[in-house]
C-alpha positions as CSV (number, residue, x, y, z in Angstrom):
1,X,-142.0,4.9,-83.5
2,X,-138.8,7.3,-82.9
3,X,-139.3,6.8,-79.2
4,X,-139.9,3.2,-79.6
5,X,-136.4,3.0,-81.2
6,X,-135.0,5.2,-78.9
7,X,-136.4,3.4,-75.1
8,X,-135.4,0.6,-77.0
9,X,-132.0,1.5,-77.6
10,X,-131.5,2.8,-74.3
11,X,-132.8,-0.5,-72.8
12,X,-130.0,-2.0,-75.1
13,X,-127.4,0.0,-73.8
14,X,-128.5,-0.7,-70.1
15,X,-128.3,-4.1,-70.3
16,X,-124.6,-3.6,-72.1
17,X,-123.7,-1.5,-69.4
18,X,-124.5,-4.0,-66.9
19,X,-122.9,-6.5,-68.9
20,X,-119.5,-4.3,-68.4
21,X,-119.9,-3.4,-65.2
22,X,-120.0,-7.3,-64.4
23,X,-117.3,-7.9,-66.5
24,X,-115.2,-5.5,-64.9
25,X,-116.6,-6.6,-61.3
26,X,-115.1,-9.7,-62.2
27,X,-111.8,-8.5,-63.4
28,X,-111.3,-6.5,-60.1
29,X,-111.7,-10.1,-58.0
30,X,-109.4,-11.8,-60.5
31,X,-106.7,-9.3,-59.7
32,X,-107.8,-9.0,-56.0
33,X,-107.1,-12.8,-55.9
34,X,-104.0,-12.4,-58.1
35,X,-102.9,-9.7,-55.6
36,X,-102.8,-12.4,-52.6
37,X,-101.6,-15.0,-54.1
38,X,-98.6,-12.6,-55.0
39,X,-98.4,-11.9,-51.4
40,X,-98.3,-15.3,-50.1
41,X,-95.8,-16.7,-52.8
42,X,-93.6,-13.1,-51.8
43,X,-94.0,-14.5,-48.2
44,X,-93.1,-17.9,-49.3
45,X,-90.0,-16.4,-51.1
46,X,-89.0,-14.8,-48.1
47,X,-88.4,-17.9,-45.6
48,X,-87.5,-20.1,-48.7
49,X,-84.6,-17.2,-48.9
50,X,-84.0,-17.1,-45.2
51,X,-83.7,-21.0,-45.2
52,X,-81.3,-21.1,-47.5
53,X,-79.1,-18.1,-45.5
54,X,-79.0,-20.5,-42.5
55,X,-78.0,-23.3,-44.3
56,X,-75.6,-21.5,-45.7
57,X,-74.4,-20.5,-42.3
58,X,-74.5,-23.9,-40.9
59,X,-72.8,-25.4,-43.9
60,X,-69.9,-22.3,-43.2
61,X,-69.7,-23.4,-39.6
62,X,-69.5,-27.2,-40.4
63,X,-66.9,-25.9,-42.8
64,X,-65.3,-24.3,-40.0
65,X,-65.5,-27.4,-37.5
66,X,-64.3,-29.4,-40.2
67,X,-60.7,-27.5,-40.3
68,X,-60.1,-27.1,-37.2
69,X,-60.8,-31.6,-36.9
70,X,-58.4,-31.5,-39.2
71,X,-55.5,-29.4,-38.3
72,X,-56.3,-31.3,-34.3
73,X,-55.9,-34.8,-35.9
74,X,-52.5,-33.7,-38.2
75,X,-51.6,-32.6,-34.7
76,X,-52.7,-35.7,-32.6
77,X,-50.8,-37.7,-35.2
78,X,-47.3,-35.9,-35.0
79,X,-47.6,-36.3,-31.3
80,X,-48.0,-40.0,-31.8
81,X,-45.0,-40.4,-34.3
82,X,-43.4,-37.9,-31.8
83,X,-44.5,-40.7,-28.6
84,X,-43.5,-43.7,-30.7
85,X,-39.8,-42.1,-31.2
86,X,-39.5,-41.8,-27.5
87,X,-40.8,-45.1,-26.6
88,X,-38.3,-46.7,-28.9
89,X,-35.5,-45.3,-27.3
90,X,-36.2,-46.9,-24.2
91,X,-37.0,-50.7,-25.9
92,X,-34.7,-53.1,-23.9
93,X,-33.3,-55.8,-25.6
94,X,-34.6,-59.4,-25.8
């Protein structure tokens, strides 16, 4: 009866065993799959961040462009005022 108890027992703990052992098979997949998906998003990160540096850098060269239009039409309309003096010097009268 003792050994009855006991192959019993043991087949009890065997079948435990096997239940942990499948547990933990499945644990090690859900952090294998965890694992890659931490990758890709990290990869994702990555050219979302890089992105967002060349925009950055366009926007700082539009910046750029933008001053530079600027100080050419402040100039463009100096020379005008500049041109519209001269011309009215030489108006002949009517």
């Amino acid at each position: 009866q003792q050994v009855a108890e006991g192959v019993s027992q043991a087949n009890q703990a065997g079948r435990a065993l096997s239940d942990i052992n499948r547990s933990v098979a499945d644990a090690v997949g859900r952090i294998h799959e965890i694992a890659l998906a931490t990758r890709s998003r990290t990869g994702q990160s990555e050219q979302i961040t890089a992105q967002v540096e060349r925009i950055a850098a366009l926007a700082e060269s539009n910046r750029a462009a933008l001053e530079e239009t600027s100080q050419a039409v402040h100039a463009l309309l100096a020379q005008a005022k500049n041109l519209e003096q001269v011309v009215n010097r030489f108006r002949l009268a009517s």
